[in-house]
C-alpha positions in Angstrom: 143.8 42.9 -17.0 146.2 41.9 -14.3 146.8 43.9 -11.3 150.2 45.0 -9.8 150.7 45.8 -5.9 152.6 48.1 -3.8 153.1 48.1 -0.6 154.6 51.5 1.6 156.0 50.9 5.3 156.4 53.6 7.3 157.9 54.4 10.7 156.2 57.0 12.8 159.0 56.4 16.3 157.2 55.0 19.1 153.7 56.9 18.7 152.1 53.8 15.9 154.7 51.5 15.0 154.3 50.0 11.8 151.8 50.7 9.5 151.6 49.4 5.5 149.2 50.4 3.1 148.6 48.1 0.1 146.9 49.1 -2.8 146.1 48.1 -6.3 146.4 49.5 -9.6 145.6 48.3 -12.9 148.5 47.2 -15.2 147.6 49.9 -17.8 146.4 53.2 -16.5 145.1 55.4 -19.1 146.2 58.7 -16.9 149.9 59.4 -15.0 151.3 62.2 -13.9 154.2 63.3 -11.9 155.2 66.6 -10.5 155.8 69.3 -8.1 153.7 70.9 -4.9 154.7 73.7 -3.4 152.5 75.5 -1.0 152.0 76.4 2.7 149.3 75.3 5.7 147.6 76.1 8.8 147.2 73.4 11.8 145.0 74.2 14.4 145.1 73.9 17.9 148.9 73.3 16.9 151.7 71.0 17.0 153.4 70.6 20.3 155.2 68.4 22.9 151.9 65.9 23.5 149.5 65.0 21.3 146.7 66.6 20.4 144.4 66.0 17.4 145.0 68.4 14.4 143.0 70.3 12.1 144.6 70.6 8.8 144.3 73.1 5.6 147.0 73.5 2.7 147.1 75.5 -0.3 149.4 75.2 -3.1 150.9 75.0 -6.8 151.0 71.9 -8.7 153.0 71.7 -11.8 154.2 68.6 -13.9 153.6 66.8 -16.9 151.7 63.6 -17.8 149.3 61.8 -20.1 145.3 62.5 -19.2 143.4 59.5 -20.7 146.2 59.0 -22.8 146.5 62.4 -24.2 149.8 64.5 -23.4 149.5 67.1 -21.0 151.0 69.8 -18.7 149.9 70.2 -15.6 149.6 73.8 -14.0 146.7 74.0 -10.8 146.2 75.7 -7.8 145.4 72.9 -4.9 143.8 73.2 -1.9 143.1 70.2 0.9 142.1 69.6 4.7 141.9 67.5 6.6 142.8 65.4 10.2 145.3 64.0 12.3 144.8 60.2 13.6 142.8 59.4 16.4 146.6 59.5 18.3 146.9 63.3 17.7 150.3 64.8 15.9 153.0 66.4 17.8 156.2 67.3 16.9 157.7 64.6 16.0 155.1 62.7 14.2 152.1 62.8 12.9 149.9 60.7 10.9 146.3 60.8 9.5 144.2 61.5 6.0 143.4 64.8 3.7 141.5 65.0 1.0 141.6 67.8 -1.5 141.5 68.9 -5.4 143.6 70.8 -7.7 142.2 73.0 -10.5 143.8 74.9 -13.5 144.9 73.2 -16.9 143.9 69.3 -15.2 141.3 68.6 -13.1 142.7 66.5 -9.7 141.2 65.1 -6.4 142.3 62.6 -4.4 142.2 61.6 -0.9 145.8 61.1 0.5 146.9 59.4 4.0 150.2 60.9 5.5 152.6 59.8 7.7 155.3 62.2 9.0 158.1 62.0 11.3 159.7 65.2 12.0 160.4 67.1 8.7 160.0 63.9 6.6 156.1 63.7 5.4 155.2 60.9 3.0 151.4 60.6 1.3 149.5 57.8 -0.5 146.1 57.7 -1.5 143.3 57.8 -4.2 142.3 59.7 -6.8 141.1 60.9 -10.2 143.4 62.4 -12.8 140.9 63.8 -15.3 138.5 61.2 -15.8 140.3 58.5 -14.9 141.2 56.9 -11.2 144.5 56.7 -10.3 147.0 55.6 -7.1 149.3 58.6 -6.1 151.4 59.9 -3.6 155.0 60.9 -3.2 157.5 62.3 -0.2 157.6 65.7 1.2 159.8 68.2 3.2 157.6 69.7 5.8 159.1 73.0 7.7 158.2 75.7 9.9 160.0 78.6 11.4 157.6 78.9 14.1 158.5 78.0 18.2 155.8 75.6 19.1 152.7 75.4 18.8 153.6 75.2 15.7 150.3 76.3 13.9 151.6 77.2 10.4 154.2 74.9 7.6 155.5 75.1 4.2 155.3 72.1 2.3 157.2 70.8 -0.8 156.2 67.4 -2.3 157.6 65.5 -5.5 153.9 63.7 -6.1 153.6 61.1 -9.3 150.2 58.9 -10.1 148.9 56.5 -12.3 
């Protein structure tokens, strides 16, 4: 089988640049999903003015629909992940670094997903398994808080698909 690829820019101000992921997916994936996250987080020692490295946790709902191994299904799961900031550190206004994570409920999911944020804008791409089968996903997400800094707790909606 042939192989597409897709390649994600992303802009995180002055803190990294540019940096692309590239990855590969088979033509035909026998699993894809899309759907829905909504859930909160903690980050510890906090977000603030400089940079400091950041320990992450989230908890959420996941619903959507798909096919798992080629069978229909409806996806309904309770997801948690963790994980950390870059070597850089987040602040504020940008953040960037890898969490890894699994959802369970009517479809078993894990995946381990790099983000990229700049200010209430959070994007994710990564690897995974929906069901049995490996799959690319990711998708973009509206982070907020209505803390004053550090800013140690978010909400977190993401419109995720894979396949």
């Amino acid at each position: 089988m042939g192989a597409t690829r897709r390649a994600h820019v992303c802009t995180i101000g002055t803190l990294c640049g540019l940096a692309m992921l590239a990855f590969a997916t088979p033509a035909a994936a026998a699993s894809a999903a899309a759907g829905v996250s909504d859930g909160s987080g903690t980050l510890s020692p906090g977000l603030g003015v400089l940079p400091s490295p950041q320990v992450i946790n989230y908890s959420g709902s996941l619903t959507g629909a798909g096919a798992v191994s080629a069978a229909p299904a409806i996806i309904n799961d309770n997801c948690t992940f963790s994980g950390t900031s870059g070597f850089l550190g987040g602040t504020l206004a940008a953040d960037l670094g890898t969490v890894s994570g699994s959802c369970t409920g009517s479809v078993s999911i894990a995946a381990t997903l790099t983000f990229a944020r700049v200010g209430t804008v959070l994007g994710l791409e990564g690897n995974g398994t929906l069901g049995p089968d490996a799959v690319i996903a990711g998708g973009p997400c509206a982070f907020a808080t209505t803390q004053a800094p550090p800013i140690t707790n978010y909400s977190l909606v993401c419109a995720l698909a894979g396949g």
